[in-house]
LUMLUMDREN-2810 file (N, C-alpha, C; in Angstrom, 1 decimal):
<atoms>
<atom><aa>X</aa><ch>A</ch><at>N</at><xx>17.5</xx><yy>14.0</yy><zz>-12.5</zz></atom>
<atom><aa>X</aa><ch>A</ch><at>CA</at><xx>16.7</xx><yy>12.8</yy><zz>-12.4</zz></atom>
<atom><aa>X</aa><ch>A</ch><at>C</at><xx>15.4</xx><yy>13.1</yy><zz>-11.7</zz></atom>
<atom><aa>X</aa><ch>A</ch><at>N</at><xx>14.4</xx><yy>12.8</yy><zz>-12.1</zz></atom>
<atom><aa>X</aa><ch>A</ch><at>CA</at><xx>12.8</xx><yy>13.1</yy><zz>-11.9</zz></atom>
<atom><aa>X</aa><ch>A</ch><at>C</at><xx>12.8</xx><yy>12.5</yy><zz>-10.0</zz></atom>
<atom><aa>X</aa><ch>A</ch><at>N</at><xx>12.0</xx><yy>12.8</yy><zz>-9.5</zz></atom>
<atom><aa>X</aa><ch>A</ch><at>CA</at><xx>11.9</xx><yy>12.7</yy><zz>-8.0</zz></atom>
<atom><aa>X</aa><ch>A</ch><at>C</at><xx>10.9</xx><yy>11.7</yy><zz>-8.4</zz></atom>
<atom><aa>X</aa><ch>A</ch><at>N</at><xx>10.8</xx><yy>10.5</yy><zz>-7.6</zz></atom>
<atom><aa>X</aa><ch>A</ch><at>CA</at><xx>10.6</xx><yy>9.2</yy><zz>-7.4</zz></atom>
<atom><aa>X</aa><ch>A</ch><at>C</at><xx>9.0</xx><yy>9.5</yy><zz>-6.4</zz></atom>
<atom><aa>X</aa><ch>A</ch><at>N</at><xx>7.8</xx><yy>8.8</yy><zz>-6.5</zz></atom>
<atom><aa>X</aa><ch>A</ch><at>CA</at><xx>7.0</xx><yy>9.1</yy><zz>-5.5</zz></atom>
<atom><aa>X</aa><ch>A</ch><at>C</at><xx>7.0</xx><yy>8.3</yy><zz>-4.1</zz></atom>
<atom><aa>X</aa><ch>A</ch><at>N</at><xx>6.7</xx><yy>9.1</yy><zz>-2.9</zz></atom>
<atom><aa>X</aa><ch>A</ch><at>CA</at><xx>6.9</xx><yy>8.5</yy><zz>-1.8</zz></atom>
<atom><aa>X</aa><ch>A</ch><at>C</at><xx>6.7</xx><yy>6.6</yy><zz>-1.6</zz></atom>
<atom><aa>X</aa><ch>A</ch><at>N</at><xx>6.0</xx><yy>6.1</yy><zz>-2.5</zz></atom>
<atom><aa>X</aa><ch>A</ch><at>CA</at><xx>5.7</xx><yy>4.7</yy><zz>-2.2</zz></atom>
<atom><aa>X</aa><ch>A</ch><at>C</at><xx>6.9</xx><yy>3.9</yy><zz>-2.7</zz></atom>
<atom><aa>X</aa><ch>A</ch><at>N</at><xx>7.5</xx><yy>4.7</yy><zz>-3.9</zz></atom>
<atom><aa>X</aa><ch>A</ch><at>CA</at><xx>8.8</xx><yy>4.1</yy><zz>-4.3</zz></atom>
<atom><aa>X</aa><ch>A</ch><at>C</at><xx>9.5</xx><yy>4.5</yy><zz>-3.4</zz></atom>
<atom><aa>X</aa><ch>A</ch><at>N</at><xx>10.0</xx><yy>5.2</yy><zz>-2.5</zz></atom>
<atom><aa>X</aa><ch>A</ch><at>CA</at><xx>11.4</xx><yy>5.3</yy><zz>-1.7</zz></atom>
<atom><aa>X</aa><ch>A</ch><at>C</at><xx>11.0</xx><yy>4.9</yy><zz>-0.6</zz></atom>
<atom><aa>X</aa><ch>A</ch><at>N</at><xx>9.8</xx><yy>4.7</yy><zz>-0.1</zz></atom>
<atom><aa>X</aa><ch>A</ch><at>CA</at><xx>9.2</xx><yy>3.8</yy><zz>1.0</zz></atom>
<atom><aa>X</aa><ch>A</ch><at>C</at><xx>10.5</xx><yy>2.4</yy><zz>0.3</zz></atom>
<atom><aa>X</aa><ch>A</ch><at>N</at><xx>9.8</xx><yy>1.6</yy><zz>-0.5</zz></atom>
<atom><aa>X</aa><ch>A</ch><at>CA</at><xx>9.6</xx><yy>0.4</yy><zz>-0.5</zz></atom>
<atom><aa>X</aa><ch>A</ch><at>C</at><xx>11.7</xx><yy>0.2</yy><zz>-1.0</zz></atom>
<atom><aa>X</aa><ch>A</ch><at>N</at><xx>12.4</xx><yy>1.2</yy><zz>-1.2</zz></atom>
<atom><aa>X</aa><ch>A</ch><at>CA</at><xx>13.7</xx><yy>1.3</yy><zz>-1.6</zz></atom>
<atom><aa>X</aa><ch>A</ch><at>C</at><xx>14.0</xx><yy>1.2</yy><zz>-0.1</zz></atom>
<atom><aa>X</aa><ch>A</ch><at>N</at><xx>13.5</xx><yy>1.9</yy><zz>0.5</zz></atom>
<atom><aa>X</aa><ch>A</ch><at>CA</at><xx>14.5</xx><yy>2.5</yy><zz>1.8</zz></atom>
<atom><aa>X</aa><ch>A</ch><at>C</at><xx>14.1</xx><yy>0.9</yy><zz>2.6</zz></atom>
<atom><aa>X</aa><ch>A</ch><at>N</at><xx>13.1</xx><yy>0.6</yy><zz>2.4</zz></atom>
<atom><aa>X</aa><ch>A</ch><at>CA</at><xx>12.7</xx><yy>-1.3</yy><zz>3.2</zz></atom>
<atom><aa>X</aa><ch>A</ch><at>C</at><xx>13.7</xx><yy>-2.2</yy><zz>2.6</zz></atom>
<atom><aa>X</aa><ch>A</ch><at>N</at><xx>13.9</xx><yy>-1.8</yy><zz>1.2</zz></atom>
<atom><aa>X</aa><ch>A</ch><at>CA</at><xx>15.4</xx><yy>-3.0</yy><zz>0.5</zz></atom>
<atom><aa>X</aa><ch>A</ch><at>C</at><xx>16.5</xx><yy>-2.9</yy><zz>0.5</zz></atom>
<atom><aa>X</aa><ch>A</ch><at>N</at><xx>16.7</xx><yy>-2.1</yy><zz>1.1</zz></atom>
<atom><aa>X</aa><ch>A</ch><at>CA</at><xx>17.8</xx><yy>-1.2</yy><zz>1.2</zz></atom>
<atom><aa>X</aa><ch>A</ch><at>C</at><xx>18.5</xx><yy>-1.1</yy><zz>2.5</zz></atom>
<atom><aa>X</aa><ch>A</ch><at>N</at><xx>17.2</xx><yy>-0.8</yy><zz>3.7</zz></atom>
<atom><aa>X</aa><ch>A</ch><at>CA</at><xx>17.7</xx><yy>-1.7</yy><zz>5.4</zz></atom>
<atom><aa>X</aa><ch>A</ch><at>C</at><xx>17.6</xx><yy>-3.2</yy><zz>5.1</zz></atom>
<atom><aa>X</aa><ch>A</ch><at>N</at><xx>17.3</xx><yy>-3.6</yy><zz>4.4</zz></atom>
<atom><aa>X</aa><ch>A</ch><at>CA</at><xx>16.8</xx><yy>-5.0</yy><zz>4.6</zz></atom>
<atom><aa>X</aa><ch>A</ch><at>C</at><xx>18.4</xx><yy>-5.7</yy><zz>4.9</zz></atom>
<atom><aa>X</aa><ch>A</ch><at>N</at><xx>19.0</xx><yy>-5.1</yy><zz>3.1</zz></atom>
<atom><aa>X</aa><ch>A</ch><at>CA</at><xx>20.4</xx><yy>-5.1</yy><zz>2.8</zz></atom>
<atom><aa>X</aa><ch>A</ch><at>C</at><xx>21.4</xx><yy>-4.7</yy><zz>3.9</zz></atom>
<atom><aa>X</aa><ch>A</ch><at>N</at><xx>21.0</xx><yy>-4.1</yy><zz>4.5</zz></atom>
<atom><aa>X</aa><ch>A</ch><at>CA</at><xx>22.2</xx><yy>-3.4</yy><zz>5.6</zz></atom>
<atom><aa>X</aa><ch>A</ch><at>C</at><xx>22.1</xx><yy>-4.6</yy><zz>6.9</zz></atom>
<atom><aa>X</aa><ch>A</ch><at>N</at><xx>20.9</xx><yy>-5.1</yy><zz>6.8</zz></atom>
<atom><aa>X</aa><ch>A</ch><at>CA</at><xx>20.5</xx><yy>-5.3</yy><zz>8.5</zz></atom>
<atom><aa>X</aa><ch>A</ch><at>C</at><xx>20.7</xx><yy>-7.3</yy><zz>8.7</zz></atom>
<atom><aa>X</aa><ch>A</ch><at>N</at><xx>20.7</xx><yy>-8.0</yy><zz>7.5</zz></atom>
<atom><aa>X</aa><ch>A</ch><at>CA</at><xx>20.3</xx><yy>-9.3</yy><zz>7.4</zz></atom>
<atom><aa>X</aa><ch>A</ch><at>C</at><xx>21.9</xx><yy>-9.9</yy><zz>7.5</zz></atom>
<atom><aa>X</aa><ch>A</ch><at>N</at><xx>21.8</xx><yy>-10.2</yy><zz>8.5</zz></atom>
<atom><aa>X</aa><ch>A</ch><at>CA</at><xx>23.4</xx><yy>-11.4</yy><zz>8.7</zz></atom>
<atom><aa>X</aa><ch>A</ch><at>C</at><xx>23.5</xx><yy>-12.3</yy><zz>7.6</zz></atom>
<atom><aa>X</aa><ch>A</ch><at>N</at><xx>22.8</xx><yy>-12.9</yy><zz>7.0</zz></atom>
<atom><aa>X</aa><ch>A</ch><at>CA</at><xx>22.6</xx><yy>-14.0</yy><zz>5.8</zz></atom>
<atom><aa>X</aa><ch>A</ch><at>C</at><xx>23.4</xx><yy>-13.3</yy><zz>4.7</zz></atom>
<atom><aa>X</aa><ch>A</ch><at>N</at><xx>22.8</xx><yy>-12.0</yy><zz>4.5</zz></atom>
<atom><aa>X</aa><ch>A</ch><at>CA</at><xx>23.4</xx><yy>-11.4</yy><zz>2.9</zz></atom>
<atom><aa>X</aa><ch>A</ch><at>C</at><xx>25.2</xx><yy>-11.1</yy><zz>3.3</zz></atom>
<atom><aa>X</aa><ch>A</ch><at>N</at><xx>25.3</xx><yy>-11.3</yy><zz>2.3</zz></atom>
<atom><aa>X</aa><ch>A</ch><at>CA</at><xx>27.3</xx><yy>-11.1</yy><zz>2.0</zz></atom>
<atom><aa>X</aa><ch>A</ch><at>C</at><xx>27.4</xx><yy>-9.6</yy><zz>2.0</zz></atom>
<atom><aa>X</aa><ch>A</ch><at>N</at><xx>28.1</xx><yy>-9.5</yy><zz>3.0</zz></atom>
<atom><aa>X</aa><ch>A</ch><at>CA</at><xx>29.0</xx><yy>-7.5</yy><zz>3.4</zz></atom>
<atom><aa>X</aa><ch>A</ch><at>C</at><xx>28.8</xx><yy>-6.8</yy><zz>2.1</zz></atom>
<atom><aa>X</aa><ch>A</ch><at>N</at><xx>29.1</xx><yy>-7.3</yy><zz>1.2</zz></atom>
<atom><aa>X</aa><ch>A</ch><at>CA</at><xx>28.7</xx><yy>-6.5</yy><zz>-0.5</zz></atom>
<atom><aa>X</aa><ch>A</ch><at>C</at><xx>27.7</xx><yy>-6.2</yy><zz>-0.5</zz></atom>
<atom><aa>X</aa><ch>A</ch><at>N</at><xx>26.4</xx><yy>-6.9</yy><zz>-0.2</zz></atom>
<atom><aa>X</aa><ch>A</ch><at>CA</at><xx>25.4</xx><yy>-6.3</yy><zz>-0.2</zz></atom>
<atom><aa>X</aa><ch>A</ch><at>C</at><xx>25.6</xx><yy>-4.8</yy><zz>0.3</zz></atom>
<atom><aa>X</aa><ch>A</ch><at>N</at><xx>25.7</xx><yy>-5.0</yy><zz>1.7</zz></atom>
<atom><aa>X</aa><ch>A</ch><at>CA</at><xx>25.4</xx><yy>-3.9</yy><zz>2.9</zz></atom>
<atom><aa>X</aa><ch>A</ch><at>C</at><xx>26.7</xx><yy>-2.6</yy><zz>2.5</zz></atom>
<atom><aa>X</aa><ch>A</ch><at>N</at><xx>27.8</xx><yy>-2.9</yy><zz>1.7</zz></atom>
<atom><aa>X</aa><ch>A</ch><at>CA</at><xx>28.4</xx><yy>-1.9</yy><zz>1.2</zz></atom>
<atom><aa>X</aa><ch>A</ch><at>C</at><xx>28.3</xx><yy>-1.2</yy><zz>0.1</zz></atom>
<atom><aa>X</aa><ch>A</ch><at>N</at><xx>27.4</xx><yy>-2.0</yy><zz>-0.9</zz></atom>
<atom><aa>X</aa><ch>A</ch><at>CA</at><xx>26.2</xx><yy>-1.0</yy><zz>-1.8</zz></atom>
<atom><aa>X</aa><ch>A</ch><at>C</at><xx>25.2</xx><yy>-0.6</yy><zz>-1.6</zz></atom>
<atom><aa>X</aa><ch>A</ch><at>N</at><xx>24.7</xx><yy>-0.9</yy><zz>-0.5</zz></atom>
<atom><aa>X</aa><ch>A</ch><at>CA</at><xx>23.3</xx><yy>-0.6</yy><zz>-0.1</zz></atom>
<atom><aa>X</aa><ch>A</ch><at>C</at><xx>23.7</xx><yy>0.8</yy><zz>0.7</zz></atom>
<atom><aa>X</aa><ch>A</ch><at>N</at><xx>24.4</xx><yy>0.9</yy><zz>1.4</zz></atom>
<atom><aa>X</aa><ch>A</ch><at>CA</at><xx>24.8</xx><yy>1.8</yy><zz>2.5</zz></atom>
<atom><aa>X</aa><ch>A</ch><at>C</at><xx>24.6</xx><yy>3.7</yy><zz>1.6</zz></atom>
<atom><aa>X</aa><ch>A</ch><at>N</at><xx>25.5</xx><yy>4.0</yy><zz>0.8</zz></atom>
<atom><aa>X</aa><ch>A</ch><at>CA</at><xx>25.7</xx><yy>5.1</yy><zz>-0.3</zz></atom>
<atom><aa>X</aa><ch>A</ch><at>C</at><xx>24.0</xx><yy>5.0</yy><zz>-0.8</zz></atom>
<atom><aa>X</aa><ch>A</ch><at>N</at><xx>23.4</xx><yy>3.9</yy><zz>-1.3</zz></atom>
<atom><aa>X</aa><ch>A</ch><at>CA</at><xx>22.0</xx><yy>4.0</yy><zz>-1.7</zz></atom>
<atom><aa>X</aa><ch>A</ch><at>C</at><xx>21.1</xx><yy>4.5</yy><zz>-1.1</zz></atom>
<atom><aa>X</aa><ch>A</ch><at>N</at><xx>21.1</xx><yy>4.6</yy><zz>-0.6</zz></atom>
<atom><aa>X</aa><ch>A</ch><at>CA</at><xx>19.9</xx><yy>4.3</yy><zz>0.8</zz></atom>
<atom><aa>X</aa><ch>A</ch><at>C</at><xx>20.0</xx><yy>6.2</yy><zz>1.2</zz></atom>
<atom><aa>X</aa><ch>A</ch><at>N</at><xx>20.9</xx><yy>7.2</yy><zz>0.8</zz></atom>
<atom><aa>X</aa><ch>A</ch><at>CA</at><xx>21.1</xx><yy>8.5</yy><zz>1.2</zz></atom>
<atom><aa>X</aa><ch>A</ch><at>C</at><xx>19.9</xx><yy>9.2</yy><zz>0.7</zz></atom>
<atom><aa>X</aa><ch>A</ch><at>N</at><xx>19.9</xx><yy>8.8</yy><zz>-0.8</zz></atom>
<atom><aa>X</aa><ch>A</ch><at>CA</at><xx>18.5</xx><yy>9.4</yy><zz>-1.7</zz></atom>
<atom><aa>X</aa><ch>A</ch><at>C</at><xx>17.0</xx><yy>9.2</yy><zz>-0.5</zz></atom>
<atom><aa>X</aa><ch>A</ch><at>N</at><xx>16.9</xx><yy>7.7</yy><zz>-0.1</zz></atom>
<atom><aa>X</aa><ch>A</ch><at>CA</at><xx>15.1</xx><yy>7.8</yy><zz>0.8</zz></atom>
<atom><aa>X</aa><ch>A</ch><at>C</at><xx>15.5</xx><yy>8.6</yy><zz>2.0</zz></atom>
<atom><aa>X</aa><ch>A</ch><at>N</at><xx>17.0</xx><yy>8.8</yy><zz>2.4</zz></atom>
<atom><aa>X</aa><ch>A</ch><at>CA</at><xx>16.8</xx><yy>9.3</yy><zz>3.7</zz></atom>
<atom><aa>X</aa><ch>A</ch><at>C</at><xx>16.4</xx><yy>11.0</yy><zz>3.8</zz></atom>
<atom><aa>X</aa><ch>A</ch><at>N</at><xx>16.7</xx><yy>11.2</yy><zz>2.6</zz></atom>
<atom><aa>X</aa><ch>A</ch><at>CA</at><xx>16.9</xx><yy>12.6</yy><zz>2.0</zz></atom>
<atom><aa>X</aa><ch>A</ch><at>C</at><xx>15.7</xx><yy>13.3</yy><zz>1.6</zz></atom>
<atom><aa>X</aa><ch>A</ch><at>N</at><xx>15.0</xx><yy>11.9</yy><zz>1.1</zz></atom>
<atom><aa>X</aa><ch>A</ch><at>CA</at><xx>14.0</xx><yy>12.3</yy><zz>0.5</zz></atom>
<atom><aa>X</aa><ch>A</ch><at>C</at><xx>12.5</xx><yy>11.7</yy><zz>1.4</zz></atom>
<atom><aa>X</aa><ch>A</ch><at>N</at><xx>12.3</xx><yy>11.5</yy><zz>2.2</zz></atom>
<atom><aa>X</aa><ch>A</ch><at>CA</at><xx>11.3</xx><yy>10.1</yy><zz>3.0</zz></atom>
<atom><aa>X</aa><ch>A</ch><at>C</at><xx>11.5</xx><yy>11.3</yy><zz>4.6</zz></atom>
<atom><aa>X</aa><ch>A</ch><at>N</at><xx>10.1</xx><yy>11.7</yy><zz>4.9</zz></atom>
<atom><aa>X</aa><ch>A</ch><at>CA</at><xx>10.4</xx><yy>12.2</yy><zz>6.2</zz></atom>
<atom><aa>X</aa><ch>A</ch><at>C</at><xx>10.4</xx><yy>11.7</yy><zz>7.1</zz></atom>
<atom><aa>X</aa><ch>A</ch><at>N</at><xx>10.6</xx><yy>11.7</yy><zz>8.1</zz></atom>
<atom><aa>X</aa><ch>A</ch><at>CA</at><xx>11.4</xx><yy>10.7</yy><zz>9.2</zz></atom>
<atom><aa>X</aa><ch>A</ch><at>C</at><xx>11.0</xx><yy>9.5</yy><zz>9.2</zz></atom>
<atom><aa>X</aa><ch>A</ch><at>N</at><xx>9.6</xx><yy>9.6</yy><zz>9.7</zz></atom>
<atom><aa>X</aa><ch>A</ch><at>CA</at><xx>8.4</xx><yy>8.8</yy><zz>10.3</zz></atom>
<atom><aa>X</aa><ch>A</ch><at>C</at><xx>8.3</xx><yy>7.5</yy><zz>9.4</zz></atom>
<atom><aa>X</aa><ch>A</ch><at>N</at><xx>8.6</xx><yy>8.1</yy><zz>7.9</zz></atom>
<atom><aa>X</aa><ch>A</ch><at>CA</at><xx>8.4</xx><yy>7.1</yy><zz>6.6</zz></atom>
<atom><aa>X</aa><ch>A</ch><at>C</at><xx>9.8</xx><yy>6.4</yy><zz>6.6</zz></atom>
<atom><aa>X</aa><ch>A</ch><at>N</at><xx>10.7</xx><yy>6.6</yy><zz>7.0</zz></atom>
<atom><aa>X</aa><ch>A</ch><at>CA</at><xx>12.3</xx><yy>6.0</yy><zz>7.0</zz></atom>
<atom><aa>X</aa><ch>A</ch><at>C</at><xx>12.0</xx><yy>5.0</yy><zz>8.0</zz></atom>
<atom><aa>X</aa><ch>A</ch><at>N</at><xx>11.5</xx><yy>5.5</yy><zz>9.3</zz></atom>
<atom><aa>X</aa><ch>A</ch><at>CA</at><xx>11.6</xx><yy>4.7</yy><zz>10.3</zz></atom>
<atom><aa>X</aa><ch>A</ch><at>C</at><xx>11.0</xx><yy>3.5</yy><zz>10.0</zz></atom>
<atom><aa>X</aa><ch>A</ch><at>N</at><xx>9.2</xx><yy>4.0</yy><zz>9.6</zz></atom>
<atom><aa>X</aa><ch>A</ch><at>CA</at><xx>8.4</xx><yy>2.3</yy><zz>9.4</zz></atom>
<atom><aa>X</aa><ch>A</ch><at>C</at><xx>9.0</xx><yy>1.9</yy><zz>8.6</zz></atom>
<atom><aa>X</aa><ch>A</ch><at>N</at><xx>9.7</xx><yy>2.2</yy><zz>7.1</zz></atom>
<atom><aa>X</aa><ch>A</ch><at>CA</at><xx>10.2</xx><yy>1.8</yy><zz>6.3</zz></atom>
<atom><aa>X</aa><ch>A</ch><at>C</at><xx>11.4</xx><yy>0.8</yy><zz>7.0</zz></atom>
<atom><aa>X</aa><ch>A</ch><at>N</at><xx>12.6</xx><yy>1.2</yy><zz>7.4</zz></atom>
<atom><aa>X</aa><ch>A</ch><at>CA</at><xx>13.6</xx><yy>0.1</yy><zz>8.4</zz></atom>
<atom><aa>X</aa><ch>A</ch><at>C</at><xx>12.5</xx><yy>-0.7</yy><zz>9.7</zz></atom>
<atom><aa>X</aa><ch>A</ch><at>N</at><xx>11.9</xx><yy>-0.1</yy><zz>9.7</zz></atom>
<atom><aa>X</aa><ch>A</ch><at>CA</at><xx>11.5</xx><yy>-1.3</yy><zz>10.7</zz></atom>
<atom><aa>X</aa><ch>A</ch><at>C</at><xx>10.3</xx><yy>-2.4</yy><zz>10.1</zz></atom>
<atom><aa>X</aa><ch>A</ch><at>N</at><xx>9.6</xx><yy>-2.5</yy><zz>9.1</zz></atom>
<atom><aa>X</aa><ch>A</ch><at>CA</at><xx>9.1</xx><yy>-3.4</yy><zz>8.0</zz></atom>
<atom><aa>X</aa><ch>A</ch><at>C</at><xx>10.1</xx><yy>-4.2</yy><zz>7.3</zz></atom>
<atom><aa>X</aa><ch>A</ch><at>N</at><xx>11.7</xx><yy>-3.3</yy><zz>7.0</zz></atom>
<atom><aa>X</aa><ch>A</ch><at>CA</at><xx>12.6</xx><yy>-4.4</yy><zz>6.5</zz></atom>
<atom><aa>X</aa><ch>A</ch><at>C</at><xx>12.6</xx><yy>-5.4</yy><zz>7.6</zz></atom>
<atom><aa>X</aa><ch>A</ch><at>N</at><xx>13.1</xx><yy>-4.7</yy><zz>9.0</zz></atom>
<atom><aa>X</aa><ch>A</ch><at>CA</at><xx>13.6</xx><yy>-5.5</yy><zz>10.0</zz></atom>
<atom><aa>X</aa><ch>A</ch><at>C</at><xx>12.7</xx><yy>-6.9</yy><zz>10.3</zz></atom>
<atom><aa>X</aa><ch>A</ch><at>N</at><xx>11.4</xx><yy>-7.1</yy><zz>9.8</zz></atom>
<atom><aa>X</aa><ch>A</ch><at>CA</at><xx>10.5</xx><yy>-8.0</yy><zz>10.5</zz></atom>
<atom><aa>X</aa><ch>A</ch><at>C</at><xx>10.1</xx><yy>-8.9</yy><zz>9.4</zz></atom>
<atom><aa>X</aa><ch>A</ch><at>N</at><xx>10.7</xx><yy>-8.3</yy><zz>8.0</zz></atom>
<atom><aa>X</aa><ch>A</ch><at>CA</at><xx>10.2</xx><yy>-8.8</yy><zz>6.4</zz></atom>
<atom><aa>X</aa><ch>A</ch><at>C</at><xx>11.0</xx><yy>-10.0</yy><zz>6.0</zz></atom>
<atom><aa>X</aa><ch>A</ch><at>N</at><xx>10.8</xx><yy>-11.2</yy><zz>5.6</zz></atom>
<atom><aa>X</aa><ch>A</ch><at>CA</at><xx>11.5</xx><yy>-12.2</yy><zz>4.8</zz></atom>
<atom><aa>X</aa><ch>A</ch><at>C</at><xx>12.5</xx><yy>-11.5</yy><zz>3.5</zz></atom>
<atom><aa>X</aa><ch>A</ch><at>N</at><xx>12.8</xx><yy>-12.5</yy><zz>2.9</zz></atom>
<atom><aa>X</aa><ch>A</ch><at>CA</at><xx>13.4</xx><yy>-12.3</yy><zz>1.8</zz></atom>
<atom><aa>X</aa><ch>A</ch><at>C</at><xx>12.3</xx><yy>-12.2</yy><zz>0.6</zz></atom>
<atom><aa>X</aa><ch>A</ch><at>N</at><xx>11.9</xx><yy>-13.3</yy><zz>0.8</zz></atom>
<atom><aa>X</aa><ch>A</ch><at>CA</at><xx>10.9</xx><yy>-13.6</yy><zz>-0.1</zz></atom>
<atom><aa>X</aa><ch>A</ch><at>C</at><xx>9.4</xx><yy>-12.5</yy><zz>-0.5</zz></atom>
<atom><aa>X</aa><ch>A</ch><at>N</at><xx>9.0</xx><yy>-11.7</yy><zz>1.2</zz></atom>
<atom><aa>X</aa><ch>A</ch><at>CA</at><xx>8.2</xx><yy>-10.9</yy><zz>1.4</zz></atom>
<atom><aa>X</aa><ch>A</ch><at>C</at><xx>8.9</xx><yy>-9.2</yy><zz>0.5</zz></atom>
<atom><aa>X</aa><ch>A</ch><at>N</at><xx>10.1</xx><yy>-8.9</yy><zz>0.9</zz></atom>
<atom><aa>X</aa><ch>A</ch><at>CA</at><xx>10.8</xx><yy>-8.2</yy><zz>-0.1</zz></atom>
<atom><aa>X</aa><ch>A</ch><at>C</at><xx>10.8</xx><yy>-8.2</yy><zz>-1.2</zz></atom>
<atom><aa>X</aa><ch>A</ch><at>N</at><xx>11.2</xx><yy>-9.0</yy><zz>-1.7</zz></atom>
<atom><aa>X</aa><ch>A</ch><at>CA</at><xx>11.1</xx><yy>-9.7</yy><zz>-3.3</zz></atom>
<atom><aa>X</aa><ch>A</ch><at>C</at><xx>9.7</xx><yy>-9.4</yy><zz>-4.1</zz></atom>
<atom><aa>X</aa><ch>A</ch><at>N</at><xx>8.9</xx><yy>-9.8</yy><zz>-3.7</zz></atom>
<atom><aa>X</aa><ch>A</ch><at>CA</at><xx>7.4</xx><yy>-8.9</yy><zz>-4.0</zz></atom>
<atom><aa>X</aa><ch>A</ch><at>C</at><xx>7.4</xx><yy>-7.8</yy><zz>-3.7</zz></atom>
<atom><aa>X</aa><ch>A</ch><at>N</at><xx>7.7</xx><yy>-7.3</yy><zz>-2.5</zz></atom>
<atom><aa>X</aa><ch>A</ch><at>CA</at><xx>7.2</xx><yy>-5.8</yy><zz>-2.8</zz></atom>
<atom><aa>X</aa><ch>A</ch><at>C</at><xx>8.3</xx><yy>-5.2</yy><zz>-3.6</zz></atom>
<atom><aa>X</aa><ch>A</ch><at>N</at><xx>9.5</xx><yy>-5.9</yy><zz>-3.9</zz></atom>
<atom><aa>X</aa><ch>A</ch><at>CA</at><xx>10.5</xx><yy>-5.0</yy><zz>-4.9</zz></atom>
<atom><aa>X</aa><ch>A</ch><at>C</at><xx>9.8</xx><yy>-5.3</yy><zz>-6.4</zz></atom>
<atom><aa>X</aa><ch>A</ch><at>N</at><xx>8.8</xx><yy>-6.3</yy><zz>-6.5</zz></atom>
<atom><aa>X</aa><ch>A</ch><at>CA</at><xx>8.2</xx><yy>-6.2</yy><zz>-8.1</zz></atom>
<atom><aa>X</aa><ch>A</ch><at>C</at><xx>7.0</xx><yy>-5.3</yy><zz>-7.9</zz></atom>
<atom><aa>X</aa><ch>A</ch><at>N</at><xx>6.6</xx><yy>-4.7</yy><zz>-7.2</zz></atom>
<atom><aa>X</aa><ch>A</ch><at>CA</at><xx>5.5</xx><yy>-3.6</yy><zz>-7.4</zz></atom>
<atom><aa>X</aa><ch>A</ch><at>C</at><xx>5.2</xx><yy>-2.8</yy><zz>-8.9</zz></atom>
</atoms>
């Protein structure tokens, strides 16, 4: 599988905590998001993971939703 460029696994690894971290979304979410989310951590060096989870943490639904149509 071709390696993804850093702005794509930025903006995965933000929908991807968003999925783990939001009380609203249904546990399914956060139990397929969880296994997902291994690829940005693997691939995103630290600093990029972090702002990445912490931009989910402070982002709407709606503000995700756009940046997942990029």
């Amino acid at each position: 599988m071709p390696r993804q460029d850093p702005g794509e696994q930025e903006r995965a690894a933000a929908i991807l905590a968003f999925a783990l971290g939001h009380e609203q979304l249904p546990a399914s979410y956060a139990f397929a998001a969880r296994p997902a989310l291994t690829r940005p951590e693997s691939e995103l060096p630290p600093e990029q993971l972090v702002a990445a989870c912490e931009a989910a943490a402070a982002a709407t639904i709606e503000e995700l939703e756009r940046t997942a149509l990029v």
